[in-house]
ROLOPA-292157 format. One record per residue (C-alpha): x, y, z; residue in three letters. Coordinates in nm, 3 decimals. Each point is the difference from the previous one (the first is absolute). Example, Ala and Ser with C-alpha at 12.3 -4.5 7.8 and 13.67 -1.06 7.14 Angstrom:
<<1.230 -0.450 0.780> "ALA">
<<0.137 0.344 -0.066> "SER">
This chain:
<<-3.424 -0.513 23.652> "UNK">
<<0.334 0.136 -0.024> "UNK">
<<0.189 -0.309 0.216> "UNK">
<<-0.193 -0.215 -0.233> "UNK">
<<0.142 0.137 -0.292> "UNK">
<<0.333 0.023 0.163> "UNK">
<<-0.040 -0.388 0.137> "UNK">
<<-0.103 -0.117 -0.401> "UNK">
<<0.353 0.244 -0.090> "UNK">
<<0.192 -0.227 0.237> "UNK">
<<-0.107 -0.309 -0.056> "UNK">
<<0.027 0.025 -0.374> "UNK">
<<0.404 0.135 0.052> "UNK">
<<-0.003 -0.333 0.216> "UNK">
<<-0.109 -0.211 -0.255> "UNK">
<<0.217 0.161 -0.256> "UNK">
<<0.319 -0.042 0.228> "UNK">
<<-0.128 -0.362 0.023> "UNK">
<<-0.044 -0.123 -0.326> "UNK">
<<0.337 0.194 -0.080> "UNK">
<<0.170 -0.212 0.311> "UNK">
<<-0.096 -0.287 -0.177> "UNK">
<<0.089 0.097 -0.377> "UNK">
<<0.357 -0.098 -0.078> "UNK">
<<0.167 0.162 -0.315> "UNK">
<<0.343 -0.191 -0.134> "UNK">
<<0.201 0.117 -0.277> "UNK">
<<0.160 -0.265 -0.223> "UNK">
<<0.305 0.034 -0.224> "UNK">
<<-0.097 -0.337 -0.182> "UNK">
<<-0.386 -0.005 -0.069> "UNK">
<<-0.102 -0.345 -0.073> "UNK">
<<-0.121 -0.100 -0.413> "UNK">
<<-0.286 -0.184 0.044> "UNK">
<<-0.243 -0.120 0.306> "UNK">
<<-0.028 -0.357 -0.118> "UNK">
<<0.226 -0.189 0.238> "UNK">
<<0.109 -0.260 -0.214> "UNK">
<<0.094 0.228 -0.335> "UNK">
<<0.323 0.131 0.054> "UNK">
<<0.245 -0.152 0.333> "UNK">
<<0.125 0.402 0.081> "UNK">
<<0.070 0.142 0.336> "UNK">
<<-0.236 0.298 -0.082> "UNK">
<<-0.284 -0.239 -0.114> "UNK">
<<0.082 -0.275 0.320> "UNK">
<<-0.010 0.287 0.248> "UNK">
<<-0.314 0.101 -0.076> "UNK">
<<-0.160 -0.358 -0.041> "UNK">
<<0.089 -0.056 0.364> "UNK">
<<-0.275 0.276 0.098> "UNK">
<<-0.239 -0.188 -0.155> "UNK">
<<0.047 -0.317 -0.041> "UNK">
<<0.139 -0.297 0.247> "UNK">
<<0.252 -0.310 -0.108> "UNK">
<<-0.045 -0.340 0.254> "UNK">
<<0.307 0.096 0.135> "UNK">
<<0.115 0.330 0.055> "UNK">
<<0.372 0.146 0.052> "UNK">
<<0.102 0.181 0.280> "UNK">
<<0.240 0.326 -0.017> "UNK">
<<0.328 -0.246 -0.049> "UNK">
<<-0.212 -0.240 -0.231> "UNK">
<<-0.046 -0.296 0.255> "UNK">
<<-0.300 -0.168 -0.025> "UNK">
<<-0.331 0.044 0.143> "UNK">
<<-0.399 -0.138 0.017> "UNK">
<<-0.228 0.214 -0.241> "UNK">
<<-0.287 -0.120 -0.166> "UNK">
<<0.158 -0.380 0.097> "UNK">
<<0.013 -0.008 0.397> "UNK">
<<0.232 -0.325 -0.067> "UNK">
<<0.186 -0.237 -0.330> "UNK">
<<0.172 -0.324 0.021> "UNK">
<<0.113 -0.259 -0.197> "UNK">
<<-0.190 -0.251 -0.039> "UNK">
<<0.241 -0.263 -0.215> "UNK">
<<0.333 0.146 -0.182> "UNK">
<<-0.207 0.108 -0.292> "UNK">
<<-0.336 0.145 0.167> "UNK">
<<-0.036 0.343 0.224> "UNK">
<<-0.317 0.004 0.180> "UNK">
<<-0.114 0.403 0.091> "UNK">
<<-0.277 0.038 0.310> "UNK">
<<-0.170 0.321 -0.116> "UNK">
<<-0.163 0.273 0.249> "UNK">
<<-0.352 -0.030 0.080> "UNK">
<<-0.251 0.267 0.008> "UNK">
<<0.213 0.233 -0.258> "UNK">
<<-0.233 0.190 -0.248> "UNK">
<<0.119 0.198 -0.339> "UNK">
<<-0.062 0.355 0.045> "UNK">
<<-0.361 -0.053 -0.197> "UNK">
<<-0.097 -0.236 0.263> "UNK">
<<0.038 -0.318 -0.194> "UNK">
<<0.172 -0.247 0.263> "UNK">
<<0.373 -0.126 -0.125> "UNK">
<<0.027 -0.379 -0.034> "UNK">
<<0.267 -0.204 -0.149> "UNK">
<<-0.129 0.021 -0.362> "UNK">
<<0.100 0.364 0.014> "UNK">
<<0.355 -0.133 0.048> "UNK">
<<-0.019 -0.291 -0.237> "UNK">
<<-0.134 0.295 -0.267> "UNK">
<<0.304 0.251 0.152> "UNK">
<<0.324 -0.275 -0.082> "UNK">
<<-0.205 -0.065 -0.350> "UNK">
<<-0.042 0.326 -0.101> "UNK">
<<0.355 0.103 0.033> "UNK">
<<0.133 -0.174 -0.348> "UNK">
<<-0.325 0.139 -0.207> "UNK">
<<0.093 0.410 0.035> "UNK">
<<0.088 0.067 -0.294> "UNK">
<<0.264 0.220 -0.124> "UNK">
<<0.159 0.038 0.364> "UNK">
<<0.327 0.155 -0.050> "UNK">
<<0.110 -0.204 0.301> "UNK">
<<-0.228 -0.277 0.078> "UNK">
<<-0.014 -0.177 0.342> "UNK">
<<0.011 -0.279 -0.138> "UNK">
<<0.314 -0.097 0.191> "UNK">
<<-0.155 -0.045 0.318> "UNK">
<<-0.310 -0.180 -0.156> "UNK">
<<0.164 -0.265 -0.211> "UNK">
<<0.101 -0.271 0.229> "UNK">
<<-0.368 -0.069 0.064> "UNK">
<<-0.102 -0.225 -0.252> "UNK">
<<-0.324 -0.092 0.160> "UNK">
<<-0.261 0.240 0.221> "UNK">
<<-0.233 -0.137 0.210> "UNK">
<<-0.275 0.128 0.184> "UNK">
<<-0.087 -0.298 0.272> "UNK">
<<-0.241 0.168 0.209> "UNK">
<<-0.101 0.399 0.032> "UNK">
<<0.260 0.023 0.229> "UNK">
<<0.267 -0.271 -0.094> "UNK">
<<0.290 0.042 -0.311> "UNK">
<<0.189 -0.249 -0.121> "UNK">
<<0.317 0.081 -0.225> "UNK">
<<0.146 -0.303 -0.247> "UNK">
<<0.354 0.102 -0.101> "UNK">
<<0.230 -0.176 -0.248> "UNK">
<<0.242 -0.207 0.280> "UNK">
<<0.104 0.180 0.338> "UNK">
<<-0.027 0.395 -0.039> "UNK">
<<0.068 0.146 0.349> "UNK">
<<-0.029 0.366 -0.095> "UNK">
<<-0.409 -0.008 -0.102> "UNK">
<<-0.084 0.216 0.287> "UNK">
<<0.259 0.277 -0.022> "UNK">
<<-0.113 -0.001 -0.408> "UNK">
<<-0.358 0.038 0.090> "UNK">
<<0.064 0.251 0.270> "UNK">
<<0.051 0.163 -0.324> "UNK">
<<-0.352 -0.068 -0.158> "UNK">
<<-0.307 0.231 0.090> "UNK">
<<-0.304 -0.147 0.070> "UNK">
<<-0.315 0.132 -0.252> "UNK">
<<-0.379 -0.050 0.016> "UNK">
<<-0.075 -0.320 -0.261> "UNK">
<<-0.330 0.208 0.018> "UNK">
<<0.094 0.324 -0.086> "UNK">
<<0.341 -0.080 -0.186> "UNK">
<<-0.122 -0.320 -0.260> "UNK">
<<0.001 0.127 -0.340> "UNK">
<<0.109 0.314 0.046> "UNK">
<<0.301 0.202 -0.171> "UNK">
<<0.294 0.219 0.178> "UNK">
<<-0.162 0.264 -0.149> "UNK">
<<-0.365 -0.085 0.229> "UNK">
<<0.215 0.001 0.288> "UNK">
<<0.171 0.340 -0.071> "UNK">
<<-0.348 0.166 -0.046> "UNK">
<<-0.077 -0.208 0.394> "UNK">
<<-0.267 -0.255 -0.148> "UNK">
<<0.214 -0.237 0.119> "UNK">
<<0.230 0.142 0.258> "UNK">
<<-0.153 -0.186 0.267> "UNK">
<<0.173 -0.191 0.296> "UNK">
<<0.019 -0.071 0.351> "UNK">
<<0.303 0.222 0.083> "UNK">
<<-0.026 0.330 0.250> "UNK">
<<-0.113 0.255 -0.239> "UNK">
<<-0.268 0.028 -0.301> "UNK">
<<0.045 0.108 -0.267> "UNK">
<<-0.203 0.339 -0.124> "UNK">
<<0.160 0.136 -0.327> "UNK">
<<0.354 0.029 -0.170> "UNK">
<<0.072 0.285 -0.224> "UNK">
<<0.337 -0.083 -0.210> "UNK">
<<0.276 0.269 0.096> "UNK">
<<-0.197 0.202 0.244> "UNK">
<<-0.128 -0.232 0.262> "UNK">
<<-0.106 -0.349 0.179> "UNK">
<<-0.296 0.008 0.254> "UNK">
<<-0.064 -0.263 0.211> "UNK">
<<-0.232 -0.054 0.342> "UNK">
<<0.033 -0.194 0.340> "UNK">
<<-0.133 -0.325 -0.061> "UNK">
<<-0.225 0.072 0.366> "UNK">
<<-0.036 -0.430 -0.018> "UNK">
<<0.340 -0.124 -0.034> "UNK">
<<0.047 -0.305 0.136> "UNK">
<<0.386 0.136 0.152> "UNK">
<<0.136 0.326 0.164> "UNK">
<<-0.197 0.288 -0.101> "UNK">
<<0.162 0.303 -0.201> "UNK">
<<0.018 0.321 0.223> "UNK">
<<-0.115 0.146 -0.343> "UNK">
<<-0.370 0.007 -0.133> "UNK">
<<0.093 0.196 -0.332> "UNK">
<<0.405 -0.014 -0.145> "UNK">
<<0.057 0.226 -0.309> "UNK">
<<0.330 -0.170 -0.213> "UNK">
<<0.126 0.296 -0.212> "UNK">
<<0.331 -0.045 -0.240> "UNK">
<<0.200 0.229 0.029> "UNK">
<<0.295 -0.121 -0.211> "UNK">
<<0.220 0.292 0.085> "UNK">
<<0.193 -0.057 0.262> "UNK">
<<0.055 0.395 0.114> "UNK">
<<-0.395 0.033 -0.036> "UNK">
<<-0.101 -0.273 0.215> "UNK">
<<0.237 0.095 0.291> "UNK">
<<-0.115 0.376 -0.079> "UNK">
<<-0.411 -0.161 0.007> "UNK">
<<0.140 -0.173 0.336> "UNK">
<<0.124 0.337 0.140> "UNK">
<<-0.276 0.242 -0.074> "UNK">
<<-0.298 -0.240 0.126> "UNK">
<<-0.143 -0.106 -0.328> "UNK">
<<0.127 -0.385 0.108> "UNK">
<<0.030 -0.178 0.287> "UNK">
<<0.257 -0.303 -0.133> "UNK">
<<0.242 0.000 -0.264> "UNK">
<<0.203 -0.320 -0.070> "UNK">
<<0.329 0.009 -0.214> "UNK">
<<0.124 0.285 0.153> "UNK">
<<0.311 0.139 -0.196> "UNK">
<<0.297 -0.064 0.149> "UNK">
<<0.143 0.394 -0.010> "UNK">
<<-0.291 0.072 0.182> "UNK">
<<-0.014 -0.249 0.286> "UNK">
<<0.276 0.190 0.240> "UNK">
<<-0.211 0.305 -0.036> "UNK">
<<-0.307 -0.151 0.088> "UNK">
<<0.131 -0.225 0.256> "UNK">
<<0.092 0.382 0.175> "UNK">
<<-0.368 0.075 -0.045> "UNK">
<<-0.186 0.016 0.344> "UNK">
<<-0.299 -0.049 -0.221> "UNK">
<<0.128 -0.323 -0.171> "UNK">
<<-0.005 -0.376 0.050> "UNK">
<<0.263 -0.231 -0.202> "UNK">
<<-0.016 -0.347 -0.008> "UNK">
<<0.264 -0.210 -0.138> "UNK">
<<0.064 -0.387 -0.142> "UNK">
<<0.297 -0.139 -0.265> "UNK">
<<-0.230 -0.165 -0.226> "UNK">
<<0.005 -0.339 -0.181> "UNK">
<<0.008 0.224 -0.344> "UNK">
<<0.325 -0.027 -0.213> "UNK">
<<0.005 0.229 -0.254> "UNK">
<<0.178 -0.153 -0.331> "UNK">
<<0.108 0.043 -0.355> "UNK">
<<-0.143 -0.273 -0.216> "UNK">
<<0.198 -0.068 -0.316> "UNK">
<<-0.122 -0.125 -0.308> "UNK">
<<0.231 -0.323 -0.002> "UNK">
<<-0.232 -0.201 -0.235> "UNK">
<<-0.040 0.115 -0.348> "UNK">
<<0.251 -0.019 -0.298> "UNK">
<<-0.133 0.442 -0.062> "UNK">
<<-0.098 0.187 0.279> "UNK">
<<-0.223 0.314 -0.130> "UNK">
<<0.179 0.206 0.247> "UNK">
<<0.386 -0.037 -0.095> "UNK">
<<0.182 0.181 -0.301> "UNK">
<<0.373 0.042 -0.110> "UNK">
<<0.155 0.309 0.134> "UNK">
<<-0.145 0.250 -0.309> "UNK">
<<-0.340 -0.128 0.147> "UNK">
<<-0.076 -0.292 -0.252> "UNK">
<<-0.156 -0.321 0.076> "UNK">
<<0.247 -0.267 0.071> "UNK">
<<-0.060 -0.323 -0.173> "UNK">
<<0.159 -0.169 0.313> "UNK">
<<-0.131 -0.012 0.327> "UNK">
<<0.292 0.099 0.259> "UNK">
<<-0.205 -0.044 0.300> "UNK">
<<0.004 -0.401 -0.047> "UNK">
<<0.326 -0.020 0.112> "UNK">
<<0.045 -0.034 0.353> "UNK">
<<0.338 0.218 0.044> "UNK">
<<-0.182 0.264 -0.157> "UNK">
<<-0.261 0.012 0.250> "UNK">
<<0.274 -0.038 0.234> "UNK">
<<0.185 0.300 -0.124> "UNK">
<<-0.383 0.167 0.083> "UNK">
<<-0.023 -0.091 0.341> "UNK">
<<0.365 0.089 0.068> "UNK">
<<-0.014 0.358 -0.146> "UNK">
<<-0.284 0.059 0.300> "UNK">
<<0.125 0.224 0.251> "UNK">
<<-0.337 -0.115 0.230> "UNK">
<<0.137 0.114 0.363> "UNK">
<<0.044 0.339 -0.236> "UNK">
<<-0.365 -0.054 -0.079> "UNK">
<<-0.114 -0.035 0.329> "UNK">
<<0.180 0.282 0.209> "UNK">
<<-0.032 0.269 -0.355> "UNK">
<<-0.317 -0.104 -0.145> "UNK">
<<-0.183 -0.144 0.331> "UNK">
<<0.177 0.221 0.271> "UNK">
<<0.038 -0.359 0.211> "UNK">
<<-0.309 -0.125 -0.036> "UNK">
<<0.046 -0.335 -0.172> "UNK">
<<0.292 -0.289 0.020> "UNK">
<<0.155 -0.133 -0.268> "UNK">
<<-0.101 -0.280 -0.133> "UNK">
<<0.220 -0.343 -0.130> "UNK">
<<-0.303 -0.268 -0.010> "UNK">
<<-0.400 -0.024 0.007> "UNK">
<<-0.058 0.057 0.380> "UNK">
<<0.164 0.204 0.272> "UNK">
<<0.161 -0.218 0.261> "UNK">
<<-0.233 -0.135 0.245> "UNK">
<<-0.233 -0.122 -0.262> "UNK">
<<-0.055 -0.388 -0.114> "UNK">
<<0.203 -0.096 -0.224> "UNK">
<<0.282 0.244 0.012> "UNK">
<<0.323 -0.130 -0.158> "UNK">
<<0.317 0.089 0.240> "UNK">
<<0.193 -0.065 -0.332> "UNK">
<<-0.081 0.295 -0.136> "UNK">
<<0.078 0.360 -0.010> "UNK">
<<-0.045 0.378 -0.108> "UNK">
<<0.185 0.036 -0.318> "UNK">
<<0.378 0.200 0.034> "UNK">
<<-0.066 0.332 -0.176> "UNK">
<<0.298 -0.071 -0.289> "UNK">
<<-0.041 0.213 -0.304> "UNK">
<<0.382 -0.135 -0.110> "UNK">
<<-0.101 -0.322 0.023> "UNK">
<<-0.350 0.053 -0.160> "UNK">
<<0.196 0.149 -0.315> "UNK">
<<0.222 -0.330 0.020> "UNK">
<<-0.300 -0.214 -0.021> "UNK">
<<-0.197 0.152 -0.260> "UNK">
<<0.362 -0.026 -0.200> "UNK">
<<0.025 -0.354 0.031> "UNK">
<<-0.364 -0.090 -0.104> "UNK">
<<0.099 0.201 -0.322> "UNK">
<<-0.124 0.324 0.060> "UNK">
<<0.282 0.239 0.062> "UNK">
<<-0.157 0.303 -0.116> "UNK">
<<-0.326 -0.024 0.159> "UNK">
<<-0.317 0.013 -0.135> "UNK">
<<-0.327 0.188 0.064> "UNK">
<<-0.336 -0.035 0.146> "UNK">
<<-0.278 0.145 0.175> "UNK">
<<-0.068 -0.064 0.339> "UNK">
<<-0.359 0.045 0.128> "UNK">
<<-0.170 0.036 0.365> "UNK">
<<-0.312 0.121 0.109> "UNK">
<<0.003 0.380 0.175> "UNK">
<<-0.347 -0.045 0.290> "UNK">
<<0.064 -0.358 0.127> "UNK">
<<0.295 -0.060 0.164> "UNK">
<<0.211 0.201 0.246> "UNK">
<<0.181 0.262 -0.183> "UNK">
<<-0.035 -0.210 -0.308> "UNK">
<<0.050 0.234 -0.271> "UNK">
<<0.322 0.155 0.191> "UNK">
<<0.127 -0.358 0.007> "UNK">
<<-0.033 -0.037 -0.356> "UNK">
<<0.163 0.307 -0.099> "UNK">
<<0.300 -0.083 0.198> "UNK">
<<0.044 -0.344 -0.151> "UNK">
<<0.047 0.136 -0.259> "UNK">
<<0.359 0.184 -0.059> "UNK">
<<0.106 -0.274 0.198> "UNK">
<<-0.059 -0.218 -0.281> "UNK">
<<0.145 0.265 -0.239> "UNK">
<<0.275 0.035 0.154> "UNK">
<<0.042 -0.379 -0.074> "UNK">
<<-0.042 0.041 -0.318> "UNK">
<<-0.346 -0.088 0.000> "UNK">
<<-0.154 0.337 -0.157> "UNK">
<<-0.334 0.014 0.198> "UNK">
<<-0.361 0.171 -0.076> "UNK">
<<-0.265 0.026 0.276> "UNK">
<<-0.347 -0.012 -0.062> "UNK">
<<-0.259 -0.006 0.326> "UNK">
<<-0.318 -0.026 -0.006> "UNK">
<<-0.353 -0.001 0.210> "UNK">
<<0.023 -0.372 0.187> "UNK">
<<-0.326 -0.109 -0.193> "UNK">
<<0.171 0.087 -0.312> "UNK">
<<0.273 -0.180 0.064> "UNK">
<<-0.097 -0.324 0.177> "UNK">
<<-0.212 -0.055 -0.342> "UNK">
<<0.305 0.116 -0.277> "UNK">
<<0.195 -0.225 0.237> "UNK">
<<-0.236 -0.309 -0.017> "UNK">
<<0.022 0.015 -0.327> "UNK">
<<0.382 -0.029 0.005> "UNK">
<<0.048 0.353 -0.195> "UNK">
<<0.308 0.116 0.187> "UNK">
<<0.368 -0.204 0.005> "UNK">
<<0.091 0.184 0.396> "UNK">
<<-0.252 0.095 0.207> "UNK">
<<-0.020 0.074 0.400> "UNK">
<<-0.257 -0.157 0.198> "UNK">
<<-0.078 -0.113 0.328> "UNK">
<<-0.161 -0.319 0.187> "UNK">
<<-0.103 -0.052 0.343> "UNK">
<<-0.030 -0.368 0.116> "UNK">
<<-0.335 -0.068 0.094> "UNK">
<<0.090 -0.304 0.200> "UNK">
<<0.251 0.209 0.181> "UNK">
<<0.220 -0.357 -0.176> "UNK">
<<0.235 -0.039 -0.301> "UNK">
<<-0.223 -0.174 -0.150> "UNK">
<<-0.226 0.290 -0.085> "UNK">
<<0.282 0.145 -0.240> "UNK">
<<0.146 -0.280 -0.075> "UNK">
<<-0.320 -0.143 -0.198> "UNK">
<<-0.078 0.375 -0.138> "UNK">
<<0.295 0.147 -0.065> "UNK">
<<0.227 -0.259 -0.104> "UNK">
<<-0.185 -0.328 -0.103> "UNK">
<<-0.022 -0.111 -0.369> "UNK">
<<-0.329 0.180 -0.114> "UNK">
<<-0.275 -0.248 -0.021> "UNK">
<<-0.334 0.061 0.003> "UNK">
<<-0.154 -0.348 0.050> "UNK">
<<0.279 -0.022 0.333> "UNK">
<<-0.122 0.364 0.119> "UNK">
<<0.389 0.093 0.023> "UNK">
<<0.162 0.292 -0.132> "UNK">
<<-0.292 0.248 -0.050> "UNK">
<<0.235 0.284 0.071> "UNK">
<<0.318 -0.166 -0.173> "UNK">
<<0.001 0.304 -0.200> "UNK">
<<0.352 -0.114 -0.089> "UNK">
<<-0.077 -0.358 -0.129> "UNK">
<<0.296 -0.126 0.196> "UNK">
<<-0.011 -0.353 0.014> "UNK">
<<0.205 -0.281 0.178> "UNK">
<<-0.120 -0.355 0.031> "UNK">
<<0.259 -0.065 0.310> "UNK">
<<-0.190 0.323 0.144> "UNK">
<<-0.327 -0.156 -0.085> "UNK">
<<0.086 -0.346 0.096> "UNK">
<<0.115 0.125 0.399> "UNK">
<<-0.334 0.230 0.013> "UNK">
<<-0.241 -0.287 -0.113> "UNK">
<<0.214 -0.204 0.243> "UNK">
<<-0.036 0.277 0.270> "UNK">
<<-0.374 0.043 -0.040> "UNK">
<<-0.052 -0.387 0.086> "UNK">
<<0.226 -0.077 0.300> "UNK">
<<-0.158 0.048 0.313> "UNK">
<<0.315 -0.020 0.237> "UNK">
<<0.067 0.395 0.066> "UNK">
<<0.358 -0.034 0.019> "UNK">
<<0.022 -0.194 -0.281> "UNK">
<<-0.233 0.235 -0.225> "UNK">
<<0.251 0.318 0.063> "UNK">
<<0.300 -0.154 -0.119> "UNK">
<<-0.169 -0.047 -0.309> "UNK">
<<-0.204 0.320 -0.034> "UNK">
<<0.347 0.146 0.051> "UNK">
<<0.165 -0.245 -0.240> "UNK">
<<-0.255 0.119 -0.236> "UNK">
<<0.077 0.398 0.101> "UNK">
<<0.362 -0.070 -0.082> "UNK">
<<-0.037 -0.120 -0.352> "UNK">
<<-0.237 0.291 -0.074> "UNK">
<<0.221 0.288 0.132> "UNK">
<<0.308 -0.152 -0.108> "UNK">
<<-0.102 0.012 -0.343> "UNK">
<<-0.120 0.319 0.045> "UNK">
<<-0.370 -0.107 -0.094> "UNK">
<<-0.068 0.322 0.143> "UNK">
<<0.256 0.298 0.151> "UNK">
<<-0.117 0.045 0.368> "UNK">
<<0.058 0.391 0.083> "UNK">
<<-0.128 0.045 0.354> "UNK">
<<-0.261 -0.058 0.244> "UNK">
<<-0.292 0.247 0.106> "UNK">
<<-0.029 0.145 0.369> "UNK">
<<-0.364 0.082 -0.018> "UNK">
<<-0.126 0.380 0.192> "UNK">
<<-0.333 0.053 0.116> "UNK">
<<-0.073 0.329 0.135> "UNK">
<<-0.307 0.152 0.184> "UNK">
<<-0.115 0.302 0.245> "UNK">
<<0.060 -0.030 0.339> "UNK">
<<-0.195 -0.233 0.216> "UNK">
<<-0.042 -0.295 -0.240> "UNK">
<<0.188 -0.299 0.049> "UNK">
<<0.064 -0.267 -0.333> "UNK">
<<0.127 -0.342 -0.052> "UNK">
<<0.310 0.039 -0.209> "UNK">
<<0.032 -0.327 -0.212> "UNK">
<<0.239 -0.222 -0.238> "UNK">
<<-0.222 0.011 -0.275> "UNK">
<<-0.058 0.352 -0.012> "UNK">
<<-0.410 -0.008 0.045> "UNK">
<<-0.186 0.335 0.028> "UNK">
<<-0.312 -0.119 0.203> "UNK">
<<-0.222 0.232 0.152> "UNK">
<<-0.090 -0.275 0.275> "UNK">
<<0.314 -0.004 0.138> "UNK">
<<0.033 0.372 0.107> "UNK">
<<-0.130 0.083 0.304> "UNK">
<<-0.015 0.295 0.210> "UNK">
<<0.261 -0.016 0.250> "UNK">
């Protein structure tokens, strides 16, 4: 009787070690806003859509292109893609994925409303959907568009079923959450966690983890202190004071990758009254100095950003004189970082009539970026000392992301990863004319608008010759930076961290996915 009980004692502890084996805890220092994958085009959000749902073509750790949901695309005239779609792939309620799912998917995209960055942009070029057969897609776009199947590696792949008629809101309470991807989900609890469950059926690689627990943490000293005392497994956005310590740690795994994130000032170069700019006794100016290009010249010049990185980053970033790091599409080899001039930023703001300065507040977020709230407050004597006298206000990132939709702030820091791991991802967001009815400019936050910068993007976007396309995605880069659409500031070297034994994928677009940790 007493091995017996000792036995049921044992195998209990066995199946408790077991199920633990398998349970993966992560902390986040960006939790996502919403679970609908279409409602808002954010790194937290996109991370954790790739658990659960699949695109038809997936992106590898350095963004190249791969089969998902389509084993195979071609074109089938200039204008027409045609997308062979995986057979035998089921939604995670069992309902079998055909191509009206994906017809339903591209459609759905422009009909979220109130998306504070729609993805739109990678949806737009297809003017016409067609489902041919259950496993056969064709794509009309308007004229030659090579880059459809980087902009719908971008595009996750919902249940027509499950999804039709339903709200973000239906989605955020699960109703709708329902893909194809490696996980499930099981229930999301805003600011104090995200469960989700091995999807036992995928059609790909199986997760190593039946059961992954997301957490936000959004303090950076708590989530490598979670890390540290057990409480987490995997922390991403590791701060960068911390990362020689824990790279020391016996206990500790780091995992590195420069990322295709630049972080950015974008300048309210649009209206005649910018809410966010007053005289130097902190009135509003009837004027709007931040039209004028020298001043946002005199801006970007009164940057110290190599300061920014070693001081305010300890190393762990590179400054930043363009959209993309070099060895991305589309990289200009005409530009570069910004001299650090303060002189010659007082000069400048002199000859566009503003000798004595002015004032303004500059605002940032303070839980989504990499040290983003340190950044901030260091911006900001710089500009002072300028003659710019400069406020900070940061904020939670959901806060801000909607104040800054709604264009309430004149200076404000943000960041943007290319999704197509191309210019053109920033190019159309950040820096093409805002139109809706296009899809371009949904985070043009700025309203910076060029028509020769428009005119070499829509040119771009149709030209199929590679070579060809990059001279004018950088032609189009050139204008934008040149006229300081937006102040580039520096780009992000993304840190994962994890205990010992686990082995990640470290990637350019900065991903947090649960399926690609493994136990090493």
């Amino acid at each position: 009787m007493r091995k017996s009980l000792v036995a049921v004692a044992l195998c209990g502890a066995l199946v408790a070690f077991n199920a633990s084996a398998q349970e993966l805890k992560v902390g986040l220092g960006a939790p996502p806003t919403s679970m609908d994958p279409l409602y808002h085009n954010l790194d937290p959000n996109n991370q954790v859509a790739r658990h659960i749902f699949d695109t038809l073509i997936d992106q590898d750790e350095k963004q190249r292109l791969r089969p998902a949901l389509a084993t195979s695309w071609k074109l089938v005239d200039e204008s027409t893609w045609e997308f062979k779609l995986r057979e035998g792939v089921k939604f995670h309620d069992g309902t079998p994925f055909t191509a009206e799912d994906v017809v339903f998917s591209i459609q759905r995209a422009e009909k979220v409303p109130n998306s504070p960055s729609a993805f739109t942009i990678y949806t737009k070029a297809a003017k016409e959907v067609v489902a041919v057969d259950p496993t056969t897609v064709r794509i009309k776009t308007d004229g030659p568009y090579p880059l459809l199947p980087n902009d719908l590696s971008n595009i996750r792949i919902q249940s027509k079923k499950a999804a039709e008629g339903k709200s973000t809101e239906d989605f955020n309470k699960g109703t709708a959450t329902i893909g194809t991807g490696p996980f499930k989900f099981v229930e999301w609890v805003p600011g104090d966690r995200l469960v989700l469950e091995r999807n036992d059926n995928y059609w790909g690689e199986k997760a190593e983890w039946a059961r992954v627990i997301f957490r936000p943490i959004t303090s950076s000293g708590t989530r490598v202190a979670a890390l540290l005392s057990g409480d987490v497994d995997f922390i991403d956005n590791v701060p960068p004071a911390d990362i020689k310590r824990l790279k020391s740690d016996p206990n500790v795994a780091i995992w590195q990758s420069v990322s295709n994130r630049i972080i950015y000032l974008h300048i309210d170069s649009d209206r005649d009254k910018s809410p966010m700019v007053t005289d130097k006794q902190g009135q509003p100016l009837d004027k709007n100095p931040l039209k004028d290009v020298r001043v946002r010249k005199a801006i970007s010049k009164a940057i110290n950003r190599q300061g920014i990185v070693e001081r305010v980053l300890d190393g762990v970033g590179i400054p930043a004189g363009q959209l993309l790091p070099e060895g991305f599409f589309g990289v200009s080899p005409n530009l570069h970082v910004e001299k650090y001039d303060p002189e010659g930023a007082k000069k400048l703001l002199a000859e566009a009539g503003w000798p004595n300065g002015f004032g303004l507040t500059l605002h940032g977020p303070n839980n989504r970026y990499i040290n983003d709230k340190d950044i901030v407050q260091a911006i900001a004597p710089m500009l002072s000392r300028i003659g710019i006298d400069t406020k900070v206000e940061t904020m939670p990132a959901n806060i801000f992301f909607s104040r800054g939709s709604k264009l309430e702030f004149s200076l404000m820091l943000v960041g943007w990863g290319s999704g197509t791991g191309e210019a053109s991802s920033p190019l159309k967001s950040l820096l093409a004319t805002f139109d809706k009815t296009k899809g371009w400019g949904p985070s043009n936050r700025g309203r910076y608008s060029n028509p020769k910068l428009d005119a070499a993007l829509d040119e771009a976007l149709r030209t199929v010759d590679d070579a060809k396309r990059e001279k004018l995605l950088q032609q189009a880069t050139e204008i934008g930076i040149n006229e300081l659409g937006i102040i580039p500031l520096h780009y992000e070297v993304s840190t994962w961290a994890s205990k010992k034994g686990y082995v990640y994928k470290a990637n350019t677009n900065q991903h947090t996915l649960a399926h690609w940790l493994r136990k090493g």
